[in-house]
C-alpha positions in Angstrom: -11.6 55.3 37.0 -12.7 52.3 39.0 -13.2 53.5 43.0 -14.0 51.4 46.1 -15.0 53.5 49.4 -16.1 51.6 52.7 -17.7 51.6 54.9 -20.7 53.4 53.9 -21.0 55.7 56.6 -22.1 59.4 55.6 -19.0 60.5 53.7 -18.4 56.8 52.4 -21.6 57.5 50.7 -21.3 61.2 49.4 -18.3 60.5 48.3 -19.6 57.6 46.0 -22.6 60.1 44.9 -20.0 62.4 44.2 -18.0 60.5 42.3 -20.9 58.5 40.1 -21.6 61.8 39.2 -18.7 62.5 37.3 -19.1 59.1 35.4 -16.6 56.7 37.4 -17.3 53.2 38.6 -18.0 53.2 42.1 -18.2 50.4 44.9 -20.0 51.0 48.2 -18.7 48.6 51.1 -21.5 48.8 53.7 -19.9 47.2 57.1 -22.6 44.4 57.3 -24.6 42.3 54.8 -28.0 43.6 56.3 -26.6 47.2 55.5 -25.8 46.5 52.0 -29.2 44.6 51.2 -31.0 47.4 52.8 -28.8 50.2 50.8 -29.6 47.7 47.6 -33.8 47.2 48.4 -34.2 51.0 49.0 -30.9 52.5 47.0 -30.6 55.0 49.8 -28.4 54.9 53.4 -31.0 55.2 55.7 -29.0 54.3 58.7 -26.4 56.5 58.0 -27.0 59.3 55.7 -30.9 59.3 55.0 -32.7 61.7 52.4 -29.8 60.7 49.5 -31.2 58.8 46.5 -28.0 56.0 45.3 -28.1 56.0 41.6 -28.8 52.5 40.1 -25.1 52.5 38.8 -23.5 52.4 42.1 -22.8 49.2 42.7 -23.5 48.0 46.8 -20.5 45.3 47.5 -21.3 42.4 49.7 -18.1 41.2 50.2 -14.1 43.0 50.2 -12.3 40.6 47.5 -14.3 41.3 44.6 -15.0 45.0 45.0 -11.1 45.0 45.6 -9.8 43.3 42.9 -11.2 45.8 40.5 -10.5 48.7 42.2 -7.9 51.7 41.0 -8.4 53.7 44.1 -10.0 52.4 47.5 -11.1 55.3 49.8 -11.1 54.9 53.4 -13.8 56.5 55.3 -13.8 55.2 59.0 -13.4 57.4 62.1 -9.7 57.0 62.6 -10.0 55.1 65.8 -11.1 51.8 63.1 -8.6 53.0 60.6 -6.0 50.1 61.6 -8.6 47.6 62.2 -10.0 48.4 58.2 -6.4 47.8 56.9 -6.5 45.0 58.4 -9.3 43.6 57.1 -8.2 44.6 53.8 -5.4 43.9 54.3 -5.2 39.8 52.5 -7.6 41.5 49.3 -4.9 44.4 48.4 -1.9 42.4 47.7 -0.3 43.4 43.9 -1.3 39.6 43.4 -5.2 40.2 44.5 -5.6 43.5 43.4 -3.3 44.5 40.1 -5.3 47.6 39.3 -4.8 49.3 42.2 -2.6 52.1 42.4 -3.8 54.4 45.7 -5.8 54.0 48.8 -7.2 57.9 50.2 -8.2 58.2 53.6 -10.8 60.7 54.4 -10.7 60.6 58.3 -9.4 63.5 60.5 -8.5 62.6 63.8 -5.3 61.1 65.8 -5.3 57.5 66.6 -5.7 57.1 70.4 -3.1 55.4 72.4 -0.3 55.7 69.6 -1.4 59.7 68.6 -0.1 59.0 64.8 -1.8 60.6 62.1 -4.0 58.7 59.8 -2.1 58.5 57.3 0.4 57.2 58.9 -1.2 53.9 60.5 -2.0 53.5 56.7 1.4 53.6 56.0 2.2 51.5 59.1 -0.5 48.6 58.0 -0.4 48.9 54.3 3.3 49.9 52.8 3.3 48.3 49.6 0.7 50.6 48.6 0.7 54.4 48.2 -0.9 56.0 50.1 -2.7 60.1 50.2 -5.4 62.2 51.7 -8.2 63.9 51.1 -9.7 66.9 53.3 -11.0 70.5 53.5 -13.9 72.4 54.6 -16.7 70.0 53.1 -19.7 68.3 55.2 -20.6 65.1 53.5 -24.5 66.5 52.7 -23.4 69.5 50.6 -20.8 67.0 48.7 -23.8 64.8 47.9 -26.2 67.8 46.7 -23.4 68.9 44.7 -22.4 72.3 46.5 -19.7 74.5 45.4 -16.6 73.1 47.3 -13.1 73.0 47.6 -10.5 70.6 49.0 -7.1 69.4 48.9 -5.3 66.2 47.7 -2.2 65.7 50.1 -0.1 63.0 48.7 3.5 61.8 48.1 2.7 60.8 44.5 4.7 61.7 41.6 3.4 64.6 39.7 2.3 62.8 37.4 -0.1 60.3 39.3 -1.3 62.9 42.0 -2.3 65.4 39.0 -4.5 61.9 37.3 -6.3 61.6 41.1 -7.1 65.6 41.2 -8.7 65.6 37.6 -10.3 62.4 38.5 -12.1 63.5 41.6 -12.4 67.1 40.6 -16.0 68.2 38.6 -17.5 71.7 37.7 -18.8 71.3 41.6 -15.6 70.5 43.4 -12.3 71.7 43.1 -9.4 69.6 44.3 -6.1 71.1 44.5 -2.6 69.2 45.5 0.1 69.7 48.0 3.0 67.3 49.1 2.8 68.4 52.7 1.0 65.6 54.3 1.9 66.1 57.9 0.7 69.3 57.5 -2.7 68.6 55.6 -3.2 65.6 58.3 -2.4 68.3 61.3 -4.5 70.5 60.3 -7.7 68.2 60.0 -7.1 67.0 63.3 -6.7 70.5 65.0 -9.7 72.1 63.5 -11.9 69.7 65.2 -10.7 70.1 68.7 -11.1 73.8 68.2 -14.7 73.1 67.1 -15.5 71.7 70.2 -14.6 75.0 71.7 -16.4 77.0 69.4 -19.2 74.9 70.2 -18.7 75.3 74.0 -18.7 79.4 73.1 -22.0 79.2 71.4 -23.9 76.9 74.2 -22.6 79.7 76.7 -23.8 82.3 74.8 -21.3 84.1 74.1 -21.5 85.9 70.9 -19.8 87.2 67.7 -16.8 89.0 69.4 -16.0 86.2 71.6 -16.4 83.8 68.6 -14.3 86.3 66.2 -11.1 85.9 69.2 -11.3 82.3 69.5 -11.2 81.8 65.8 -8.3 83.8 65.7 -6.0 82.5 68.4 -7.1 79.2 67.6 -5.9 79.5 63.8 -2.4 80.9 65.6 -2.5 77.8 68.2 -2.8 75.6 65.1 -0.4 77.0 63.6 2.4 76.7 66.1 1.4 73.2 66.9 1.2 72.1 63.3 4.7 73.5 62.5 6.2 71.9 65.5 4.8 68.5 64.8 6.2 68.8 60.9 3.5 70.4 59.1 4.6 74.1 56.7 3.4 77.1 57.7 1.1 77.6 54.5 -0.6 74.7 54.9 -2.7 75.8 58.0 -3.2 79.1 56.1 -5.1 77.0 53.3 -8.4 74.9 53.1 -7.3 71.8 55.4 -6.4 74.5 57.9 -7.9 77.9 58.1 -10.5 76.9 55.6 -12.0 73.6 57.6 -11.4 75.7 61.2 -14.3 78.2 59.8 -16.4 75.7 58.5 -16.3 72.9 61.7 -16.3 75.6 64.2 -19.6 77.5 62.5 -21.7 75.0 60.2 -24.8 73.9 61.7 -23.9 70.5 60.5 -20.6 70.2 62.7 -20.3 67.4 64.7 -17.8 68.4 66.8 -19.1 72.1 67.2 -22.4 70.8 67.8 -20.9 67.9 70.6 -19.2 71.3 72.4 -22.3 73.3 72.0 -24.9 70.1 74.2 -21.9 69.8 76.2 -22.1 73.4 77.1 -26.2 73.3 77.8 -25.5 70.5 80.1 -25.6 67.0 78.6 -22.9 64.4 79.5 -20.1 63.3 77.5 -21.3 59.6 78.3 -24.7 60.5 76.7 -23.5 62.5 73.7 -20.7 59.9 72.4 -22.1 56.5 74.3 -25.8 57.2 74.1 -26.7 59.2 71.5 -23.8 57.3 68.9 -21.7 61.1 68.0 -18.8 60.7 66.1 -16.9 63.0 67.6 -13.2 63.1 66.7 -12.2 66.1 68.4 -12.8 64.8 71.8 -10.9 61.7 71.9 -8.1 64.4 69.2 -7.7 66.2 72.4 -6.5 64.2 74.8 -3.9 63.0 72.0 -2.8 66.8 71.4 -2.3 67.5 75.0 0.2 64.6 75.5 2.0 65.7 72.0 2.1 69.4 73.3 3.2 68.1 76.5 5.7 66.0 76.0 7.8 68.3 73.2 7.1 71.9 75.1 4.4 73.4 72.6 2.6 76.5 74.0 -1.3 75.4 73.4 -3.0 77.7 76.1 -6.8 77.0 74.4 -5.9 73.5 73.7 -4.8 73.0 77.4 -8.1 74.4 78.7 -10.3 72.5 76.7 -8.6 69.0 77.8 -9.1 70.6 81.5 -13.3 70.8 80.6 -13.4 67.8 78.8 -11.0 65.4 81.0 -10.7 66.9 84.7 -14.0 68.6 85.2 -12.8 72.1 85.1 -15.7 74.5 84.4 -15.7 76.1 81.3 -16.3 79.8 82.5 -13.1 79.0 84.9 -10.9 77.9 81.7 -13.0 81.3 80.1 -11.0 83.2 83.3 -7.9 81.2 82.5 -7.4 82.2 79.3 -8.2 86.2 79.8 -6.0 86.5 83.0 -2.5 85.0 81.0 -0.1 87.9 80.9 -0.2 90.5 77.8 1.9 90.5 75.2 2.6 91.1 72.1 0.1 89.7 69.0 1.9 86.4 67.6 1.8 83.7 65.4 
């Protein structure tokens, strides 16, 4: 199968390793000319994902229309705050006229859009609605894809059967496991939850607190995701599988968390201004927030942890007050 993935951030480029691997034809889309000569001179991503040799047979695109043309399945793997801006760029080279092979576009980015608060792939949808459209996520860090760790993840698509079962054996090898589900809301949901959640964890570990503290937050945090997925149209069993439960454990313990790692400096005492401005962290659980507290706000959804982590990252409220907060509420009864 013939794949094109931009830009060639980190999982833009594990996902190409990933899938030369298996023997498809794989496009990389660098962002800039001086990217993709640099990726082409030293066949490695030094800028964005160092220490990862590119096979020769990965081929580094200079330019959208004739990596496009070719391409059976593009694969979108922005931050979701560029996802509209990337369709739209696209956008002229993915016509049925410009580009008669393709038949999916997958985004791989898990975090709301700010301003509008839609789900990812629904500004696809939104930008793109000729073409179908599916997503791909799990607990997975873009290094242990590359080097070809045991992993599992899940394909969330409205496909027919017959299509979405083609795009699981496709990107599914004797190192990754892909499995299917039609609930896309739900899949989305829960990839944009785990991260704010992560942020806490984070926040928990640069405190010092340790395993019992971490063991609760998990917990109600898996129950808060729950209740806010279900409410915003996700199933229940969704957040009990790997793009729920499953990428909550990873992002809020891996080393190699972003977001867990944003909440954990935060904690020690750096500024949000010289973690995401500064230091260049792409962290989508902090921007997620904000869009989760005015979702939760506006339809009536109970999201005590949620609620205190928008208070410590967007009104200055300590984090051993929002610690208080939390442990004061009244008792009650153990709920999901």
């Amino acid at each position: 199968m013939n794949f094109c993935i931009l830009p060639a951030g980190a999982w833009g480029t594990a996902m190409a390793i990933h899938l030369n691997r298996l023997g498809h034809t794989v496009t990389l889309l660098p962002r800039t000319q001086e990217e993709a000569f640099e990726m082409t001179t030293h066949r490695e991503n030094k800028q964005f994902f160092p220490g990862h040799h590119l096979d020769d047979s990965i081929q580094i695109g200079m330019e959208y229309k004739p990596a496009l043309m070719e391409a059976e399945v593009v694969i979108l793997a922005c931050p979701s705050k560029f996802l509209r801006s990337v369709c739209g760029e696209i956008r002229p080279f993915v016509t049925k006229d410009n580009a008669r092979a393709l038949k999916l576009i997958i985004v791989l980015c898990k975090g709301l859009e700010p301003k509008t608060n839609e789900l990812p792939l629904t500004a696809l949808r939104q930008e793109l609605p000729e073409i179908p459209g599916g997503l791909l996520s799990g607990p997975s860090f873009a290094s242990q894809v590359a080097l070809g760790q045991p992993t599992a993840m899940v394909f969330g698509s409205n496909l027919d059967a017959d299509t979405s079962a083609q795009i699981q054996e496709a990107i599914s090898g004797n190192r990754i496991r892909i499995y299917t589900t039609d609930d896309v809301d739900g899949v989305g949901l829960g990839g944009c939850l785990k991260n704010v959640y992560a942020i806490a964890a984070g926040i928990c570990d640069g405190l010092g607190f340790r395993d019992n503290a971490k063991a609760a937050l998990l917990t109600r945090s898996l129950a808060e995701m729950v209740r806010i997925g279900r409410a915003l149209g996700g199933r229940m069993e969704t957040f009990y599988g790997l793009s729920g439960f499953g990428d909550l454990v990873l992002t809020c313990n891996g080393q190699e968390s972003r977001n867990r790692t944003f909440g954990e400096c935060f904690a020690k005492g750096e500024s949000i201004r010289s973690l995401i401005e500064e230091k260049g962290m792409t962290v989508e659980g902090y921007w997620t927030c904000r869009s989760f507290h005015e979702l939760c706000n506006a339809k009536g959804i109970d999201a005590p942890i949620l609620n205190q982590l928008y208070g410590i990252l967007y009104e200055g409220q300590s984090a051993e007050n929002a610690l208080g907060a939390l442990m004061s509420r009244d008792l009650k009864h153990e709920r999901f």
